[in-house]
KEKE-3310 file (N, C-alpha, C; in steps of 0.2 Angstrom, whole numbers, plus 5000, padded with zeros to 4 digits):
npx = (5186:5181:5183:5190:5191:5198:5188:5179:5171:5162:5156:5147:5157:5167:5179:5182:5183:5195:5202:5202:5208:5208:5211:5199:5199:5193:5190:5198:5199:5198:5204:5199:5207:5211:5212:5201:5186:5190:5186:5182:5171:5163:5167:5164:5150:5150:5152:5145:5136:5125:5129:5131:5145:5154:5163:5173:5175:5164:5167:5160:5162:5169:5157:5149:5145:5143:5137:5124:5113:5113:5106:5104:5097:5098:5110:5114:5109:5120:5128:5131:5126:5133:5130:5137:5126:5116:5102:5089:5073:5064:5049:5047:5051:5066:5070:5059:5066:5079:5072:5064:5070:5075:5064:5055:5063:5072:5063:5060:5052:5043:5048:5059:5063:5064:5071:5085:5087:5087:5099:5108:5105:5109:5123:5129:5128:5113:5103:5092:5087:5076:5065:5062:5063:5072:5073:5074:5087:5104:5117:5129:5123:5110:5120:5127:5115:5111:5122:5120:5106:5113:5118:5111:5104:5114:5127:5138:5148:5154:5152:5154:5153:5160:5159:5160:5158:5149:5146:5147:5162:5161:5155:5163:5171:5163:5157:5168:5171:5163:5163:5177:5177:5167:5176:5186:5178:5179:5171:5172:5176:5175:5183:5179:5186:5191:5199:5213:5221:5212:5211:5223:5225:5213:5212:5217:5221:5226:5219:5227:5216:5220:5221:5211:5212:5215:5232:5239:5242:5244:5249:5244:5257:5264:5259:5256:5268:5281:5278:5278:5277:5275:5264:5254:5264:5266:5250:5248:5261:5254:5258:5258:5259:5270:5269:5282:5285:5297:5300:5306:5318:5312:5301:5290:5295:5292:5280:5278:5285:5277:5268:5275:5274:5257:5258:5263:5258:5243:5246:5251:5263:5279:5284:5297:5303:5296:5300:5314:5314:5310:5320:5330:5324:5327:5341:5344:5338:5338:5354:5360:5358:5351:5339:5338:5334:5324:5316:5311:5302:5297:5290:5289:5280:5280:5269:5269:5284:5287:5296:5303:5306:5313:5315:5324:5323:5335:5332:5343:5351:5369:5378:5379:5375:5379:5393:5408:5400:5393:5402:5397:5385:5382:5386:5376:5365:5366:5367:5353:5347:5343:5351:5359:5359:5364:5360:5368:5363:5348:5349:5343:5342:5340:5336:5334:5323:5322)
npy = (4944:4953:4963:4977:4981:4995:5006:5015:5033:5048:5065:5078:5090:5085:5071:5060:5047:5040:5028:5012:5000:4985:4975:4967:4957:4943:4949:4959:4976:4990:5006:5024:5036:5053:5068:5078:5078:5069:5055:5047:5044:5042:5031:5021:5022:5017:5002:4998:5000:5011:5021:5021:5013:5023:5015:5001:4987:4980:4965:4953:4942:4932:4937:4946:4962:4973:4970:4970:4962:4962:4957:4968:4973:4962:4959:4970:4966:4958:4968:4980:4996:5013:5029:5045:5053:5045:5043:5035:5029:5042:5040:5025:5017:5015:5000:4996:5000:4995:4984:4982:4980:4968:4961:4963:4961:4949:4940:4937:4933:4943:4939:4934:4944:4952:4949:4946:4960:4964:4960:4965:4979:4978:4975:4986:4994:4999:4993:4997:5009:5004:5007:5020:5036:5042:5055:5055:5053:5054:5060:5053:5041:5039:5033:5022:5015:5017:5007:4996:4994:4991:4980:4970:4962:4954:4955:4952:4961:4976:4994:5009:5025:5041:5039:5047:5059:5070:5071:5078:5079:5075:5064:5057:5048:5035:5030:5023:5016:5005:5003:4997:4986:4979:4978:4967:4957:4949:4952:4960:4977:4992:5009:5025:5039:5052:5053:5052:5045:5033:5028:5023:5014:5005:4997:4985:4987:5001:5012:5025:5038:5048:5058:5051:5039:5023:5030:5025:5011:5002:4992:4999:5004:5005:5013:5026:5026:5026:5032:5028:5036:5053:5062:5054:5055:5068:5072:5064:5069:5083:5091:5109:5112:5120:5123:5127:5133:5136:5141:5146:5158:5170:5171:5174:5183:5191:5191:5177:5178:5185:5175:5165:5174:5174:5161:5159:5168:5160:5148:5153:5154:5159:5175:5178:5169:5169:5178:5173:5161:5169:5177:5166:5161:5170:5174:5159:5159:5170:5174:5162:5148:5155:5152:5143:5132:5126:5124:5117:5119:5115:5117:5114:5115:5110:5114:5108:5106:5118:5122:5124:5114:5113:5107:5108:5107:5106:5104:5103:5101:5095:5095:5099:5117:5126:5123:5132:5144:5162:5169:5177:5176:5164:5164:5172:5164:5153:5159:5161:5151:5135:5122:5113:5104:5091:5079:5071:5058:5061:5074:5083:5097:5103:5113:5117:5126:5131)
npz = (4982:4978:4962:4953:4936:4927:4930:4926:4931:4924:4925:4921:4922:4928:4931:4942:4942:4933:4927:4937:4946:4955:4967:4980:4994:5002:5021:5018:5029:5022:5021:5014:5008:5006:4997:4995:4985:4974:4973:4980:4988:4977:4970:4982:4978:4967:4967:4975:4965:4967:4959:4941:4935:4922:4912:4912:4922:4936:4946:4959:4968:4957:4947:4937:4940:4936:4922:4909:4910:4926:4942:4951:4963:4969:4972:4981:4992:4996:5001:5014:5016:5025:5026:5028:5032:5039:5034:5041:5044:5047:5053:5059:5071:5081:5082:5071:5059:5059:5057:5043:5032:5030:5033:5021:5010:5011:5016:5028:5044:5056:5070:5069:5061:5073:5085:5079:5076:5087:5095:5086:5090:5105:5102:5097:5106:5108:5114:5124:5118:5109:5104:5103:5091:5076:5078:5091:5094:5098:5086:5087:5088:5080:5070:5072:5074:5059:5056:5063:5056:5042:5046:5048:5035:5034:5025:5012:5012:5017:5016:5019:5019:5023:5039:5051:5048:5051:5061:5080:5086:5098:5100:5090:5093:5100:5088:5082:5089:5089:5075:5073:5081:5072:5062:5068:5064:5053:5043:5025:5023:5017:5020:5019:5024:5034:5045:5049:5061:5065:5054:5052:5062:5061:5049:5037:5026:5015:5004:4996:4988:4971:4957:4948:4951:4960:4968:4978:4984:5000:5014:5033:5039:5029:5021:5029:5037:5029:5017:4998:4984:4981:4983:4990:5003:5005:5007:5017:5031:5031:5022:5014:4997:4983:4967:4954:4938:4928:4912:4902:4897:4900:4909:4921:4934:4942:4946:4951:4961:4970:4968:4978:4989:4992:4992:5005:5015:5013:5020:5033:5033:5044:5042:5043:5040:5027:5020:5018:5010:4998:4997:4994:4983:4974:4973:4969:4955:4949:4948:4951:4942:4930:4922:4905:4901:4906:4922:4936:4952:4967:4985:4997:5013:5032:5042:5056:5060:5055:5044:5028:5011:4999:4982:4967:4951:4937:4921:4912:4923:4926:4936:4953:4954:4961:4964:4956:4954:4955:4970:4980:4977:4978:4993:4997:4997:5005:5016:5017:5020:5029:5026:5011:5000:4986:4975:4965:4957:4955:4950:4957:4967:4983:4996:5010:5025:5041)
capx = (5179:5179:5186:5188:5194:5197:5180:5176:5166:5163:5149:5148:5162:5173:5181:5183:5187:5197:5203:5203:5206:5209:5206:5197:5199:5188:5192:5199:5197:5202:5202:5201:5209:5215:5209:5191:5185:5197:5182:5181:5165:5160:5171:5160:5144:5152:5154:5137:5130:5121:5133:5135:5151:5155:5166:5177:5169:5164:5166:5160:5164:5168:5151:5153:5140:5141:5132:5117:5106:5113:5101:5106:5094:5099:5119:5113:5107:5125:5133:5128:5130:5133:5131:5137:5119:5111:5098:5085:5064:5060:5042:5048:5056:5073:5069:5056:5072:5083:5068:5063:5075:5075:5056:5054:5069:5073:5056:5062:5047:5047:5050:5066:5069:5066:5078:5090:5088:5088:5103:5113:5107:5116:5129:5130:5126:5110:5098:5088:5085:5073:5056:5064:5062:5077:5075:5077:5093:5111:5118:5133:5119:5110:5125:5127:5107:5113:5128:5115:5103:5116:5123:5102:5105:5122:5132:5146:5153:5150:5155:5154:5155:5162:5153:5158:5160:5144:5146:5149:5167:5161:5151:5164:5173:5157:5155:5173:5173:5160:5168:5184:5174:5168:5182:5189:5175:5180:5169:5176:5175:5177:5178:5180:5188:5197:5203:5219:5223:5207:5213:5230:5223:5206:5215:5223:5224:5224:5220:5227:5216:5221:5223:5208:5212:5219:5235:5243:5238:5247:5247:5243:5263:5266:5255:5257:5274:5284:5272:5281:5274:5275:5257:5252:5267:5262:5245:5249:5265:5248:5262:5258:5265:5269:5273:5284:5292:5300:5301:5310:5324:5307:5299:5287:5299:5288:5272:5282:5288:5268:5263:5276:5270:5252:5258:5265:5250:5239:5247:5252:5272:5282:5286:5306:5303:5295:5307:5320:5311:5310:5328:5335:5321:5330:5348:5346:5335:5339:5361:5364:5352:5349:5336:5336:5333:5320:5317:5304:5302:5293:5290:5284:5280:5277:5265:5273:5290:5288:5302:5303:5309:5312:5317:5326:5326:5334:5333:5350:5356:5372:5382:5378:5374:5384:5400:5408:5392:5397:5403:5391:5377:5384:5387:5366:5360:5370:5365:5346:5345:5347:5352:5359:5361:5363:5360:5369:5360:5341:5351:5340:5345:5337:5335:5331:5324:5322)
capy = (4945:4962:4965:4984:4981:5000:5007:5027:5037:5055:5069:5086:5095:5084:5064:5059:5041:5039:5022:5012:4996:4983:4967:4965:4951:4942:4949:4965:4981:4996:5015:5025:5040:5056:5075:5079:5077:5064:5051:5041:5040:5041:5023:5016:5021:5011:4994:4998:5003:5019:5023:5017:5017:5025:5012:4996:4979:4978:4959:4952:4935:4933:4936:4953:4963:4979:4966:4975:4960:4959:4959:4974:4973:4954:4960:4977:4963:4955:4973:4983:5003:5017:5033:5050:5058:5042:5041:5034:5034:5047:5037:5022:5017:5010:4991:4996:5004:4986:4976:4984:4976:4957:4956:4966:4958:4944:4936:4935:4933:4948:4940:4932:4950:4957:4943:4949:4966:4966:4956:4971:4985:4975:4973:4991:4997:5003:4989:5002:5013:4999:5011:5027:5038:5045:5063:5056:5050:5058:5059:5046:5035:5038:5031:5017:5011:5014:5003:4989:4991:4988:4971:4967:4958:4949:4959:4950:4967:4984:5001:5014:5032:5044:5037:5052:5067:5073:5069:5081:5077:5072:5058:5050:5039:5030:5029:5024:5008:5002:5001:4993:4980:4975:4976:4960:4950:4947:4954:4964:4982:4997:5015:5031:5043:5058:5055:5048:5040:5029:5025:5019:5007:5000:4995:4981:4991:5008:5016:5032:5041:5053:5058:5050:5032:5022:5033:5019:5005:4997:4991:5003:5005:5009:5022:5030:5025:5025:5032:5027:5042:5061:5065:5053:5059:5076:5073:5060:5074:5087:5098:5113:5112:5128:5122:5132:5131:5142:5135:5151:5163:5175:5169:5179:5182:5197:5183:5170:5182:5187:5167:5165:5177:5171:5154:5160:5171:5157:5144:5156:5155:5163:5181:5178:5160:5167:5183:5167:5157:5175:5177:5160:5158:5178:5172:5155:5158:5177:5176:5155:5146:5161:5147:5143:5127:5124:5124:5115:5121:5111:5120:5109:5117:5105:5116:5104:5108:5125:5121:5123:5109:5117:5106:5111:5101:5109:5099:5101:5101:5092:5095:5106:5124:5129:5122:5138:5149:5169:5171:5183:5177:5158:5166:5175:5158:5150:5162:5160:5141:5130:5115:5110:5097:5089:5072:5069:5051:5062:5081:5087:5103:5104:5118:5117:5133:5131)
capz = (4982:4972:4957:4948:4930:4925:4931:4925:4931:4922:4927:4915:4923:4932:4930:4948:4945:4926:4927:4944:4944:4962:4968:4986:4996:5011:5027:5020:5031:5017:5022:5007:5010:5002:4998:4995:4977:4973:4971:4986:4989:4970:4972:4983:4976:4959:4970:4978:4957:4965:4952:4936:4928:4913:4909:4916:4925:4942:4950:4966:4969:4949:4943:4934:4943:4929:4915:4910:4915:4932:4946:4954:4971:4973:4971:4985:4997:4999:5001:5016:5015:5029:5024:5034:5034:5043:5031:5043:5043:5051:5055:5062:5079:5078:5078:5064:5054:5057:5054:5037:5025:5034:5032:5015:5007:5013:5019:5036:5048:5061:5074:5068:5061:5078:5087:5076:5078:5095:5096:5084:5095:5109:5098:5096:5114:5110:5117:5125:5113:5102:5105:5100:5084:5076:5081:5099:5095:5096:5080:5085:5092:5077:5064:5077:5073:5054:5058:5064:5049:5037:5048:5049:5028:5035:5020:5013:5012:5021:5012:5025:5019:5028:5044:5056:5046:5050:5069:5082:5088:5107:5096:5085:5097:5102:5082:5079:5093:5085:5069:5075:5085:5067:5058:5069:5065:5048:5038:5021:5024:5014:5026:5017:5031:5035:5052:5049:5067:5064:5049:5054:5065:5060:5043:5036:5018:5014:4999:4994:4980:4968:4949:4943:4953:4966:4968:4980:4987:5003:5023:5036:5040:5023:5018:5036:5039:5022:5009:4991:4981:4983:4984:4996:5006:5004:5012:5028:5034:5031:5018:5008:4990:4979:4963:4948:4932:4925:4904:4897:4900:4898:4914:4926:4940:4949:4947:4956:4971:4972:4970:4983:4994:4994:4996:5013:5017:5015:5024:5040:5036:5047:5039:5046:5036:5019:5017:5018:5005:4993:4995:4992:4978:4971:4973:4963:4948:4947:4949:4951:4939:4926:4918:4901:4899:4909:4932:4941:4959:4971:4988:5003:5019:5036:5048:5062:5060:5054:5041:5023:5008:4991:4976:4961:4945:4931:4912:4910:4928:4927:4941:4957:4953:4965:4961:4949:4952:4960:4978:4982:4976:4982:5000:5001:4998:5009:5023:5018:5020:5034:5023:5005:4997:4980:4973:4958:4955:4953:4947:4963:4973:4989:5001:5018:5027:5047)
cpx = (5177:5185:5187:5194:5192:5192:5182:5171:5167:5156:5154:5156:5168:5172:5183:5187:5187:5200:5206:5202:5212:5208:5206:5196:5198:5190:5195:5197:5201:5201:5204:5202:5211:5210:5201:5189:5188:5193:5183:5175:5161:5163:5167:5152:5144:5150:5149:5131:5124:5122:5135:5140:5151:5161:5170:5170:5170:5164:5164:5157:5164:5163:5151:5146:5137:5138:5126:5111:5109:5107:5103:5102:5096:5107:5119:5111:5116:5132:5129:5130:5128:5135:5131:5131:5115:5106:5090:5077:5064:5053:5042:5052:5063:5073:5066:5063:5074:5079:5066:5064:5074:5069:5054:5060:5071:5068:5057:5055:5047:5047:5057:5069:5070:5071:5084:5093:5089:5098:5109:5112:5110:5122:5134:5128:5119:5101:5091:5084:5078:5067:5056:5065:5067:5077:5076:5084:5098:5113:5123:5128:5114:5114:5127:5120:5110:5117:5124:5110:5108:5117:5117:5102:5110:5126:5138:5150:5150:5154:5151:5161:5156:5158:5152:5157:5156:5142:5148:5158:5166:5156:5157:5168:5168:5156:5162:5172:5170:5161:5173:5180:5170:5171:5185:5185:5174:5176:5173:5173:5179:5174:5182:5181:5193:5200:5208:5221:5220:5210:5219:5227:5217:5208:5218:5224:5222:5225:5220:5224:5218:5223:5220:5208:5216:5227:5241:5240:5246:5245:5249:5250:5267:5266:5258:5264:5280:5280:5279:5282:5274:5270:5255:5258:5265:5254:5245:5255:5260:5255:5261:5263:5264:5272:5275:5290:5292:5304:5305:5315:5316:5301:5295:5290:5293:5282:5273:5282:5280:5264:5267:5274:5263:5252:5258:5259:5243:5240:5251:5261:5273:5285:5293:5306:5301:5299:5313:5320:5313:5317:5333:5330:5325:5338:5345:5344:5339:5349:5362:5361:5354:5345:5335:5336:5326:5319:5311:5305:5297:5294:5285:5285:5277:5277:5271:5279:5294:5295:5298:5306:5308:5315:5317:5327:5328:5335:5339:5356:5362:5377:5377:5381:5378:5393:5400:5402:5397:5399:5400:5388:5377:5383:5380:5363:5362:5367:5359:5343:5347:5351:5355:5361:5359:5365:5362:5365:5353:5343:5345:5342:5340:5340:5331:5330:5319:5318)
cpy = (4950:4962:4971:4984:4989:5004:5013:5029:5046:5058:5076:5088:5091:5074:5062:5052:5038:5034:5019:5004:4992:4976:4967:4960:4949:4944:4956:4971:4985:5002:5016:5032:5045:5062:5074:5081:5073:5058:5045:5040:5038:5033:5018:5016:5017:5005:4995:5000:5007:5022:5021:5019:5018:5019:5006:4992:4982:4968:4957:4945:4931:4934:4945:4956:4971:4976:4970:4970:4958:4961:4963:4975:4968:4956:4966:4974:4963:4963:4978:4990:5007:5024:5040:5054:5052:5039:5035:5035:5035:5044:5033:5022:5014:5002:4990:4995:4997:4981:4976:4979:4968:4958:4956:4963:4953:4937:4935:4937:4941:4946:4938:4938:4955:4956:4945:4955:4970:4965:4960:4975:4983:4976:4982:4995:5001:5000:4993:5007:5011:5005:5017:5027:5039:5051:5062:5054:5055:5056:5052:5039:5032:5032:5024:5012:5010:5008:4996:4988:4989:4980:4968:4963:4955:4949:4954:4955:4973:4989:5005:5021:5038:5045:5043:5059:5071:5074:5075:5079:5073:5063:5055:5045:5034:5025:5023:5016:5003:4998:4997:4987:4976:4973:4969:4954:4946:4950:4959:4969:4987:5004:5020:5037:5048:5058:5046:5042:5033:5025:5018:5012:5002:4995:4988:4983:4995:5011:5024:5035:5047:5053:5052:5041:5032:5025:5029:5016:5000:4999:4998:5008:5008:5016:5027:5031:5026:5027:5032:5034:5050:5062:5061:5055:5064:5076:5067:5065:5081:5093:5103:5116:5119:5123:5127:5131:5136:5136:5139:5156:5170:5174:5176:5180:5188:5193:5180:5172:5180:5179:5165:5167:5175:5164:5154:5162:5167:5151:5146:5153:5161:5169:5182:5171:5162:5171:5178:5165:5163:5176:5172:5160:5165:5176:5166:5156:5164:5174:5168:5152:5149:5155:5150:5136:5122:5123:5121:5115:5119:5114:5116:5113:5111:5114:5114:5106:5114:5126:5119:5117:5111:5111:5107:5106:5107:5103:5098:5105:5096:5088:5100:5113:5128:5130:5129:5145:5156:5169:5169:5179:5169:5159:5168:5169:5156:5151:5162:5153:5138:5125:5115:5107:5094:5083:5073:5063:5056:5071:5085:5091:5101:5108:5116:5123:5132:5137)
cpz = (4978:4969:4952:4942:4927:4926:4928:4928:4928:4923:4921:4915:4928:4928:4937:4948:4934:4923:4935:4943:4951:4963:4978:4988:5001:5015:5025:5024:5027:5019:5016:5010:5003:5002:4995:4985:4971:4969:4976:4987:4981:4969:4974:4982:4968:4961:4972:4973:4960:4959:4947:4932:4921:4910:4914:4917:4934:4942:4957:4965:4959:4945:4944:4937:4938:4922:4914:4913:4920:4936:4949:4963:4973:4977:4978:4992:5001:5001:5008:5017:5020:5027:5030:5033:5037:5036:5034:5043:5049:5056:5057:5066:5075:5078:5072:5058:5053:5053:5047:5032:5024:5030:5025:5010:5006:5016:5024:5039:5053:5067:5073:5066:5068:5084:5086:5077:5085:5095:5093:5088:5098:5107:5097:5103:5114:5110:5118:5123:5106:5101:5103:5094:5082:5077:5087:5102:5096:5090:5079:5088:5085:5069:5068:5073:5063:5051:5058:5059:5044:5040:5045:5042:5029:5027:5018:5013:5014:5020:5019:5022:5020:5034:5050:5056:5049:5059:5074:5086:5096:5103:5092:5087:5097:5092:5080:5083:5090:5077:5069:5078:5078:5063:5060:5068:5059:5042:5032:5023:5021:5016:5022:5022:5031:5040:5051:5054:5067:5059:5048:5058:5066:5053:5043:5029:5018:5007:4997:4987:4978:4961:4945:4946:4961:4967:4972:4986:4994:5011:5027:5036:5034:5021:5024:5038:5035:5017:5001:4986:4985:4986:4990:5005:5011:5008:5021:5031:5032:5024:5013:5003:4987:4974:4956:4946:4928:4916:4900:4899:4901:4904:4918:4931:4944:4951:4950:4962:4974:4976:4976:4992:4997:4998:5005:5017:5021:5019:5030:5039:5040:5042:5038:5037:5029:5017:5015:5011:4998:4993:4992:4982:4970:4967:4966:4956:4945:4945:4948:4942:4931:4920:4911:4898:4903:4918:4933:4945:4963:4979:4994:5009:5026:5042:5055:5063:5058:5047:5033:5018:5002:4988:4972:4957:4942:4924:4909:4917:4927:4933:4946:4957:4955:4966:4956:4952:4958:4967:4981:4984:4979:4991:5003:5001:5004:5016:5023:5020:5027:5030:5014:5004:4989:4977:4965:4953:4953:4949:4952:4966:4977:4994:5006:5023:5035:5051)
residu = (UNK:UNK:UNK:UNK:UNK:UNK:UNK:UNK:UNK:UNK:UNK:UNK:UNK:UNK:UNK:UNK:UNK:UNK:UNK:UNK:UNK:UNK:UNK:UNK:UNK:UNK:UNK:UNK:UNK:UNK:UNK:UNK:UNK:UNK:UNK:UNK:UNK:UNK:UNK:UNK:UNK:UNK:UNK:UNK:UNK:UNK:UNK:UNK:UNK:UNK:UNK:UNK:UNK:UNK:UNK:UNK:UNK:UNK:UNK:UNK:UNK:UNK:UNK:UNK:UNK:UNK:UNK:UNK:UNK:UNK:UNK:UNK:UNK:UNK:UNK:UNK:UNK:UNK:UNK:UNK:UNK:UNK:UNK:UNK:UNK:UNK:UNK:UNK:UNK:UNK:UNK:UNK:UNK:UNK:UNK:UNK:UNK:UNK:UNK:UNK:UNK:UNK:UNK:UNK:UNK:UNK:UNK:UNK:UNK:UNK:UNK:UNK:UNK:UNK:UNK:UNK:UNK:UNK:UNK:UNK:UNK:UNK:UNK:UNK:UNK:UNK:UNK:UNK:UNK:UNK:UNK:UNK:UNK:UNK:UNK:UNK:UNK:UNK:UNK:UNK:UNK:UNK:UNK:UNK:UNK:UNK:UNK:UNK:UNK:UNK:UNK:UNK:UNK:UNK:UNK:UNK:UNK:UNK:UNK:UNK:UNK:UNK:UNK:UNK:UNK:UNK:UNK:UNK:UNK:UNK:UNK:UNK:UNK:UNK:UNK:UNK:UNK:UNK:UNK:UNK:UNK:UNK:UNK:UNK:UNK:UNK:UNK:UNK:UNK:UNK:UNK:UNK:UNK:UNK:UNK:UNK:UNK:UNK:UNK:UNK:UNK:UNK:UNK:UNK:UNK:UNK:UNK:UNK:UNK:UNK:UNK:UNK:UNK:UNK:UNK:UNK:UNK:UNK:UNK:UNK:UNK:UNK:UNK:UNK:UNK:UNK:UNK:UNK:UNK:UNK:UNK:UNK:UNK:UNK:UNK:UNK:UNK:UNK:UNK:UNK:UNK:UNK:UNK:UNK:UNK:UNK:UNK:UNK:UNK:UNK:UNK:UNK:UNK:UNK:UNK:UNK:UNK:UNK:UNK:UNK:UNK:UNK:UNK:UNK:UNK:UNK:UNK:UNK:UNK:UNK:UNK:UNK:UNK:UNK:UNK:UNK:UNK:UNK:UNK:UNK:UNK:UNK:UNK:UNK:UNK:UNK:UNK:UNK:UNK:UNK:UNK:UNK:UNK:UNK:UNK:UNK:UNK:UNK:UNK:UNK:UNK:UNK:UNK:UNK:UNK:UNK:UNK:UNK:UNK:UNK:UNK:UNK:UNK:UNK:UNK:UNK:UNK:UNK:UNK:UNK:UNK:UNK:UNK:UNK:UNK:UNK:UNK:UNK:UNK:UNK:UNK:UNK:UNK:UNK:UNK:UNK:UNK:UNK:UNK:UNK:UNK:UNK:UNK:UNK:UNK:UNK:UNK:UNK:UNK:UNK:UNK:UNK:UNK:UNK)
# end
């Protein structure tokens, strides 16, 4: 149904979306997920030509809908968009809000738009509510009435971006059932979210963005379950990365400790846990190591488990480090680490610190 050959988008100071390119198809339900600035909503304001790209096609049902003379209202009917501030009139009731677009758009009568619109409050639990303004709603009550304006043009597609964020926690269930209760009804749906749990299971594909695109694309079990890639790893197990490389025998070693330290600092390690981290990190590079051909150090922390994951490349690691290297300074490792281990097939160390 959608097709993103390469889109871009670029603003002054940033590039959020640098090539991106996907094929959506009928009945999918997509979470896009990933860290904040990433270009997730900037995504579905492309599909939705709020935003025009700087480059690439859009498609929707093969007819290229970034052409300059597309009709662009006509192509905004078959899309319906939820957006987390609501975006309600304030002046009309909430039948008015549904009825709007039908009559104004579509030429629907208003009784058949109010038919209709009854029939989505229902649909949404909030029958009741027809004769009320927006300020007398709850916020999740309100995004619910959003929810039913957007159905109100029967969308072939429904973007919904970040639909609870803005919700008070006791409000996004209500928000959320809502949601799932459309997901099964076929419709394509594209939800931009940070609550993972939801994500897991309103899904049938999930998009991890990051670095300018879709950074990996697969089913709920996947991403959640197995993620392929680092990064998206790295943010479903929630882990705090420290990254360092050391390119010269002539290295900042006191700047390292320091970036160390802060690392700890600011992700609440345990004080017992960073001293660990500082000594293993002293030992190897300083006495094992002694780099001159180059070190990448990779430093994942899991919160949950309270356990450290250090990985050592070196560029002309051959064997393990360890094999030949001092006693000593073999034996203070040793005693700082829970865990070692060394893959000759990737020339990866890995520490484990408990």
């Amino acid at each position: 149904m959608i097709r993103l050959e390469h889109v871009r988008k670029v603003y002054p100071n940033v590039t959020p979306l640098s090539d991106v390119s996907a094929e959506i198809h009928d009945g999918d339900v997509i979470s896009v997920i990933g860290p904040s600035g990433t270009g997730k909503s900037t995504l579905l304001r492309c599909i939705n030509l709020l935003e025009r790209p700087d480059g690439g096609r859009i498609f929707l049902d093969d007819a290229e809908i970034t052409a300059p003379k597309c009709d662009v209202p006509k192509i905004r009917q078959k899309m319906g968009m939820v957006f987390q501030s609501f975006n309600l009139f304030g002046h009309l009731t909430v039948i008015e809000n549904i009825m709007l677009a039908p009559v104004k758009l579509k030429g629907a009568s208003r009784q058949e738009a109010f038919d209709e619109g009854m029939a989505l409050l229902r649909q949404v639990g909030l029958g009741e509510k027809m004769l009320n303004y927006p300020h007398e709603l709850s916020g999740g009550q309100k995004q619910r009435i959003a929810i039913a304006r957007a159905l109100a043009m029967n969308p072939d597609v429904i973007l919904l971006d970040e639909p609870t964020s803005a919700l008070d926690p006791t409000m996004v269930g209500e928000v959320q059932a809502v949601i799932r209760d459309l997901a099964k009804s076929g419709k394509t749906m594209m939800i931009v979210t940070h609550e993972m749990n939801f994500a897991r299971t309103v899904s049938s594909r999930v998009f991890y963005m990051d670095e300018g695109g879709i950074y990996e694309d697969g089913s709920p079990e996947q991403i959640f379950g197995s993620p392929k890639r680092d990064k998206t790893r790295r943010f479903i197990q929630h882990l705090k990365v420290l990254e360092l490389a050391i390119e010269s025998r002539d290295y900042d070693f006191p700047g390292m400790v320091s970036a160390i330290e802060n690392y700890c600092r600011k992700n609440l390690v345990a004080p017992h846990t960073c001293n660990r981290i500082q000594l293993a990190f002293e030992e190897l590079v300083q006495q094992i190591l002694r780099p001159e051909l180059g070190i990448s150090i990779v430093m994942e922390y899991s919160e949950s488990e309270g356990s450290v994951v250090i990985d050592v490349r070196n560029n002309g690691l051959t064997k393990n480090p360890l094999e030949g290297a001092d006693e000593l300074s073999s034996a203070v490792l040793r005693g700082a680490v829970s865990e070692i281990n060394y893959s000759e097939d990737s020339g990866v160390l890995k520490l484990i610190i408990r």
